[in-house]
C-alpha positions as CSV (number, residue, x, y, z in Angstrom):
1,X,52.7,44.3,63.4
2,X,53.6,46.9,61.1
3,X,56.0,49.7,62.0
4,X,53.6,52.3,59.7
5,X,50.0,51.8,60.1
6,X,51.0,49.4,62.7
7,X,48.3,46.4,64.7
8,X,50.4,45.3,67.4
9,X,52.4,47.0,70.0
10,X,56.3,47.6,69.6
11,X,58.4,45.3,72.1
12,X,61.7,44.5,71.0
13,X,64.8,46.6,69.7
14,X,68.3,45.9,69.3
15,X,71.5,48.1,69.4
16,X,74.0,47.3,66.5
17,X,78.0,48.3,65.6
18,X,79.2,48.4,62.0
19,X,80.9,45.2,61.7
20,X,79.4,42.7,58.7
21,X,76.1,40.7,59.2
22,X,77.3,37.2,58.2
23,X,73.8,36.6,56.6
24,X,74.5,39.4,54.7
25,X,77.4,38.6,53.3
26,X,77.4,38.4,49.6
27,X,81.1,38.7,48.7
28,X,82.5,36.8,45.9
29,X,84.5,33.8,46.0
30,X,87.6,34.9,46.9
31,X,87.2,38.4,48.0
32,X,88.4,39.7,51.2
33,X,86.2,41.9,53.1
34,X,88.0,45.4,54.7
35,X,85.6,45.3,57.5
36,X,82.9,43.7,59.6
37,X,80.0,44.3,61.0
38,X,79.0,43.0,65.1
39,X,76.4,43.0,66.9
40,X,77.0,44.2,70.1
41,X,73.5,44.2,71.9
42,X,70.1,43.3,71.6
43,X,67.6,44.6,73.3
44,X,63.4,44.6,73.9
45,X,61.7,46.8,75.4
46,X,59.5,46.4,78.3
47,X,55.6,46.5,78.2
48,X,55.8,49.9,79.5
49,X,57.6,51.5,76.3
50,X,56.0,49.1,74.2
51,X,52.8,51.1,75.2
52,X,54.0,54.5,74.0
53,X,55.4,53.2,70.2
54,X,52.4,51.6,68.6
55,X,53.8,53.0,65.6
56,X,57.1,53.7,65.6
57,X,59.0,56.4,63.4
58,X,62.1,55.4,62.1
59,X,64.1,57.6,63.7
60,X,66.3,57.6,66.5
61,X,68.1,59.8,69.0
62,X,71.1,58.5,71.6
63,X,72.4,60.6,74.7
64,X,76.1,61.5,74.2
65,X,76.8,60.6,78.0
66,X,74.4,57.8,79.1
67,X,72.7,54.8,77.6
68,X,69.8,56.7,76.7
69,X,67.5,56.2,73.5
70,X,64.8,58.3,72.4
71,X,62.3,56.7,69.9
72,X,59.3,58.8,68.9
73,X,56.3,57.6,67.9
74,X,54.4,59.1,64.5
75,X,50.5,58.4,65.9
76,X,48.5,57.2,68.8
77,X,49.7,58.3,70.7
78,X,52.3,61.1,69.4
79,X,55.0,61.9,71.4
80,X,58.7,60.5,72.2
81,X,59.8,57.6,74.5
82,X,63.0,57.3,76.3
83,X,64.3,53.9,77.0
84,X,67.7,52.3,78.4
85,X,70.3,50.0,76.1
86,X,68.3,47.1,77.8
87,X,65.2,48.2,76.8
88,X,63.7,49.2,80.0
89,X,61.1,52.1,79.7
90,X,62.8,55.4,81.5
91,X,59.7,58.4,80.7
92,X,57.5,60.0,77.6
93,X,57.3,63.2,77.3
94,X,54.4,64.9,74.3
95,X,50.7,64.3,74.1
96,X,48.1,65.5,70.7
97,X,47.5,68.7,70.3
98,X,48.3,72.5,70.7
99,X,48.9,73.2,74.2
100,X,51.7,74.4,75.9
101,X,52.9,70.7,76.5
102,X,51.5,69.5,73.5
103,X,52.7,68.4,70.4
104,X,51.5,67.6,66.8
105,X,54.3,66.4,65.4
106,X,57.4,64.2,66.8
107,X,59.3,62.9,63.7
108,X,62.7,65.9,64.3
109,X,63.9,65.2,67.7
110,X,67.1,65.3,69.8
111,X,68.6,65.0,72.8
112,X,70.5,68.2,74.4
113,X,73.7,67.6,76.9
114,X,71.2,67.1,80.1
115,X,69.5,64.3,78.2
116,X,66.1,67.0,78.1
117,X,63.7,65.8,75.0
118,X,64.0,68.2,72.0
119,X,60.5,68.3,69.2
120,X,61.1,70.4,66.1
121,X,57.6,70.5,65.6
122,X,57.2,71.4,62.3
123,X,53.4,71.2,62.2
124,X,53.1,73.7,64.9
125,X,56.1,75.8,63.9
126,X,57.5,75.2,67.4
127,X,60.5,73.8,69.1
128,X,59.8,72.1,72.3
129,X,61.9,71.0,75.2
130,X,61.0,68.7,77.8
131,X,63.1,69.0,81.0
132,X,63.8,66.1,82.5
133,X,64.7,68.1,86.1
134,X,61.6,69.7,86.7
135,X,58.9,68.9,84.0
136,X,58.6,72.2,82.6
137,X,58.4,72.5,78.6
138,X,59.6,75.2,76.9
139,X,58.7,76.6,73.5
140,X,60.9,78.2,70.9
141,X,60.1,79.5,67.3
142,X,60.8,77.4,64.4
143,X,63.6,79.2,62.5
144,X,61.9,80.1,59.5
145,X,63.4,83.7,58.2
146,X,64.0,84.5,55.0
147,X,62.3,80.8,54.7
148,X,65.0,78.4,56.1
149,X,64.0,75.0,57.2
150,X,65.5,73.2,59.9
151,X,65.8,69.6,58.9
152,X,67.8,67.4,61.2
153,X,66.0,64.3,62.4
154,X,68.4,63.6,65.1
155,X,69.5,67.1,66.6
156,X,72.7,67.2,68.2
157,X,74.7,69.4,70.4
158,X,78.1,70.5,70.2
159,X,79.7,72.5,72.4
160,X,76.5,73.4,73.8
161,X,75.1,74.7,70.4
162,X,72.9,73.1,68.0
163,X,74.5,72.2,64.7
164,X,71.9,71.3,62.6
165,X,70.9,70.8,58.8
166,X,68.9,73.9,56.8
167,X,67.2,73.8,53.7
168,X,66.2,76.9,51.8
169,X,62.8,75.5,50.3
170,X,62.0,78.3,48.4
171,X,64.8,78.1,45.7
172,X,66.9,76.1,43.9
173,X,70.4,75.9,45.7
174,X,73.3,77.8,45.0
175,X,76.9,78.5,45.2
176,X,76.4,80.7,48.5
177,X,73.6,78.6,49.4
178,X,74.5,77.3,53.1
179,X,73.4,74.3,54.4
180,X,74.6,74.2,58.5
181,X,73.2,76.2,60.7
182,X,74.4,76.9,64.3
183,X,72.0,77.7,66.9
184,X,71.9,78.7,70.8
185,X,70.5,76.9,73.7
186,X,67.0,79.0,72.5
187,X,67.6,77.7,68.7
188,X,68.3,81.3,67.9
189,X,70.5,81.2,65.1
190,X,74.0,82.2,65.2
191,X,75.4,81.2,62.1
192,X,75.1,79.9,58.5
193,X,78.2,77.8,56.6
194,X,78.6,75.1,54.4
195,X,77.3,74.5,50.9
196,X,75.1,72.7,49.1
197,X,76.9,69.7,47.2
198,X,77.8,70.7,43.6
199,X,75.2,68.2,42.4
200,X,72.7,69.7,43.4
201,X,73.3,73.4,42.8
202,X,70.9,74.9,40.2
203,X,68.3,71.8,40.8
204,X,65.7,72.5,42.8
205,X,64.4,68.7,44.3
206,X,62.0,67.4,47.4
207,X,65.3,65.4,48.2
208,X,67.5,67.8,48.4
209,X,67.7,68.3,52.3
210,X,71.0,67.8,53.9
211,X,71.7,65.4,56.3
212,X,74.9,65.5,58.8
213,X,77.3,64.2,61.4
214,X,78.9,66.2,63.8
215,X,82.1,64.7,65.4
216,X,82.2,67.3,68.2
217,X,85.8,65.6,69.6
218,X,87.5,65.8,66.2
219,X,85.6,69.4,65.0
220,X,84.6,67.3,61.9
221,X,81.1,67.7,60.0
222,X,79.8,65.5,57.6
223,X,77.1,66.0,55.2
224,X,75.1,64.8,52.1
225,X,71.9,64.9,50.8
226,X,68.6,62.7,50.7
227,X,68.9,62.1,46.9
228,X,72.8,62.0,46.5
229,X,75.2,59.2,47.9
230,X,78.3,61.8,47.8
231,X,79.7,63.5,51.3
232,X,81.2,66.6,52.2
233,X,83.4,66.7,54.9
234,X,84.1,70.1,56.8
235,X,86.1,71.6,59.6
236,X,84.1,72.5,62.5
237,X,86.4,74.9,63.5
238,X,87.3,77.3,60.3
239,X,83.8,76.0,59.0
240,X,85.3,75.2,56.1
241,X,84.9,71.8,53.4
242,X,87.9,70.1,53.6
243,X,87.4,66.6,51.5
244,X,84.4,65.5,49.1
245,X,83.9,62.0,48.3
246,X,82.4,61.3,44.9
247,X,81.8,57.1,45.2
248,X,79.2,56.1,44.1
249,X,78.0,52.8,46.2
250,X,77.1,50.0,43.1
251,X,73.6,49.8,44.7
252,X,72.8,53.6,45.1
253,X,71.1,54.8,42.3
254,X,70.7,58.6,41.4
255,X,68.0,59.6,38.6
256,X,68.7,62.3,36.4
257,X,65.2,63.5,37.5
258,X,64.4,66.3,40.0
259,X,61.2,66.4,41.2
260,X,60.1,69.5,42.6
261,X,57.0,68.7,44.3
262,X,53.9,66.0,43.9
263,X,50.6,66.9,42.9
264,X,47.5,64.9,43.5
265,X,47.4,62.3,41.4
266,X,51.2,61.6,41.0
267,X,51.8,59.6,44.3
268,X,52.1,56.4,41.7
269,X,54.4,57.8,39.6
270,X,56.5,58.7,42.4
271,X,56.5,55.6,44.2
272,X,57.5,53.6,40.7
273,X,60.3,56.4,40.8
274,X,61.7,55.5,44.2
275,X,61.3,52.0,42.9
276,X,63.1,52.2,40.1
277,X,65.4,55.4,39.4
278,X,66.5,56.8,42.9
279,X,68.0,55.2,45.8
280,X,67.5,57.7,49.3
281,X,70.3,58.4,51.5
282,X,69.4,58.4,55.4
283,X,72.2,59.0,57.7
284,X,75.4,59.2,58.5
285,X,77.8,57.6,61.2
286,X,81.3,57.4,62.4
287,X,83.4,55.3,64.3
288,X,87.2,55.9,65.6
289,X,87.7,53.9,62.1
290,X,85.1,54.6,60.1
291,X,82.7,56.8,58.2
292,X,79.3,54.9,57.4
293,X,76.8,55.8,54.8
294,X,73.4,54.2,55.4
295,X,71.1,54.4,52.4
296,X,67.8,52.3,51.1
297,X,66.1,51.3,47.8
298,X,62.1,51.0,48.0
299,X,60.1,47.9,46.8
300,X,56.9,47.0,45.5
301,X,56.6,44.9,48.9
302,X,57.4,48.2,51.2
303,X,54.1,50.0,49.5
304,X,51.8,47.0,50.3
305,X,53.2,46.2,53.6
306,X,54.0,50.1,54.5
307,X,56.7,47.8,56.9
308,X,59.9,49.6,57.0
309,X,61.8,45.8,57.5
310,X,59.9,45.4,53.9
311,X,63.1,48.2,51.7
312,X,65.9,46.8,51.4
313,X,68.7,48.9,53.3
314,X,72.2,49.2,52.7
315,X,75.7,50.8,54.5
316,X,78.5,51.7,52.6
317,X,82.2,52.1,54.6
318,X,84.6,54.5,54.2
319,X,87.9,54.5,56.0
320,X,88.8,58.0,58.4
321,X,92.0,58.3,57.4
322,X,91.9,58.9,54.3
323,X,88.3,58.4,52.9
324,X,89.0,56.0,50.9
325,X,85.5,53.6,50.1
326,X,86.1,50.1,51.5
327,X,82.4,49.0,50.2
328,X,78.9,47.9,50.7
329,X,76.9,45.8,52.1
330,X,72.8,45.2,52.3
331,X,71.7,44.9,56.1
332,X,68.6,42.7,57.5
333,X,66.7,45.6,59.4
334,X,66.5,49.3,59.1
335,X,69.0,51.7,61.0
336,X,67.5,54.0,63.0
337,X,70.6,56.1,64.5
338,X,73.8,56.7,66.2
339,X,74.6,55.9,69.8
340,X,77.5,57.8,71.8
341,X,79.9,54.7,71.1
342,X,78.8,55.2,67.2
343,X,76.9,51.9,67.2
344,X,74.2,51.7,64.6
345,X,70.4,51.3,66.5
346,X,69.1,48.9,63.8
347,X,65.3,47.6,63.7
348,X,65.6,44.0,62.8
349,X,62.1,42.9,64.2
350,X,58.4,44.4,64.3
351,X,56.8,42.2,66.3
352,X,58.0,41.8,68.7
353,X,60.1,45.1,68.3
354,X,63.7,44.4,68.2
355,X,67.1,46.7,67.7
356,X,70.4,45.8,67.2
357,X,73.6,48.0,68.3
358,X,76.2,46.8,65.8
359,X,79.4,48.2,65.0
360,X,81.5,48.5,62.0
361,X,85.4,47.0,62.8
362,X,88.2,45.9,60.6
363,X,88.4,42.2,59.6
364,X,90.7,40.3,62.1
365,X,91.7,38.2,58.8
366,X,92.8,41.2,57.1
């Protein structure tokens, strides 16, 4: 089965923490490792959700109170599926089309503090919420003034607002250009902070759409960007940057390239590019330790197979205190999202599905 495009229905999932893969160890002789990576569950889904994700996005959204994972599903049929940390099916919620309860789209979702489905349907122009209470949906205008783009893929709550990640699409980025946007219950927006990385000011680029982590408890927000490896770290509170780590992981690579858009024709010469010049950054994750960057490369083998398990996907560590890099390591699977603990939810296994929840923990031979 493949995850894009797939034959096969999805079955299995696992639930991971950052800790270290031993099979994906590749540290010198003689090198100590800062950190570890352990698995703490794994988990398949019942026949019931296995229905719903014949071809499962790679994207995933966790409850912050309950064991609770929502997994959408890009085609046939569209729509999201909520499952339990042992893989039991719990509901689906969106069918095709344009409806009141319908969808066309399900790859931006979330999860609000009631555990109520959240759709940024983007093909529709529509937010949609499905409550879990009494099964009504409601509907909600994409923000799009003044030609802002929501793009969070996991949408997440904090204090009962929306923080999510904008993207002005109609310019290059500035020095005033903000990238966070904080919305209400009705994703009307209430404010705008937080700038593009320096990178990327003056360079207009398909990859330049933020992506961030809100650590509601500590009022800490982290950001980066699809086509850069560096992170911004800001104060939820004063909404302003405190920190920016510049590492660059040894197996992220950033072209000097911008591409602004892809014209027929060019889908070859893009794909060689992703290949080749420019790694992609994905998410982001923290621990009570640790600050994880989770990027991928593309291959040759990705392109025939279209099998997300087919890039090769990496997580660089940095340490909370004092964001110092404590390095990289390539992971078997492809990291979905975050859960409430901060495990990882990895796919390591199409067919039948499979996640892992792992965590990242110091070394106990440290």
């Amino acid at each position: 089965m493949k995850c894009c495009g797939m034959t096969k229905s999805i079955k299995c999932i696992t639930l991971l923490s950052v800790l270290i893969f031993s099979s994906c160890n590749n540290k010198q002789e003689g090198e100590r490792s800062l950190f570890d990576i352990d698995v703490q569950k794994k988990i398949e889904l019942d026949s019931q959700a296995s229905q719903y994700l014949y071809s499962l996005y790679p994207i995933a959204s966790a409850s912050s109170s309950e064991e609770i994972i929502a997994l959408p599903n890009y085609r046939n049929p569209i729509g999201v599926t909520l499952i339990d940390y042992d893989g039991n099916y719990i509901s689906h919620v969106g069918s095709e089309g344009r409806g009141p309860e319908e969808i066309q789209s399900a790859r931006y979702i979330g999860l609000d503090y009631n555990d109520n489905v959240v759709i940024n349907d983007k093909i529709s122009a529509l937010i949609k919420k499905y409550d879990r209470s009494d099964g009504n949906v409601h509907a909600f205008g994409n923000y799009t003034e003044d030609g802002i783009d929501l793009t969070s893929r996991d949408m997440k709550q904090c204090d009962g607002q929306w923080v999510l990640s904008i993207n002005h699409h109609e310019y290059a980025p500035s020095d005033t250009s903000s990238m966070i946007g904080v919305f209400d219950e009705e994703f009307q927006l209430l404010e705008m902070f937080g700038s593009f990385d320096p990178y990327l000011v003056g360079r207009k680029t398909i990859l330049q759409d933020p992506i961030l982590s809100a650590d509601c408890k500590n009022r800490k927000l982290y950001t980066t960007h699809v086509k850069v490896p560096y992170i911004q770290i800001f104060d939820l509170d004063e909404n302003s940057k405190v920190e920016r780590i510049e590492h660059i992981p040894e197996h992220f690579k950033i072209s000097d390239r911008f591409i602004d858009m892809i014209e027929a024709g060019e889908q070859m010469a893009y794909r060689k590019f992703l290949i080749e010049e420019q790694s992609m950054s994905l998410l982001l994750s923290q621990n009570d330790d640790f600050l994880m960057l989770l990027f991928r490369n593309d291959t040759e083998e990705f392109y025939e197979t279209r099998n997300f398990l087919d890039r090769e996907h990496f997580i660089a560590v940095y340490s909370l205190d004092d964001y110092s890099f404590l390095g990289e390591r390539q992971i078997d699977g492809a990291p979905l999202g975050t859960t409430k603990e901060g495990f990882l939810i990895n796919l390591v296994n199409d067919d039948p599905v499979q996640l892992e929840l792992i965590d990242v923990v110091h070394n106990s031979t440290e």
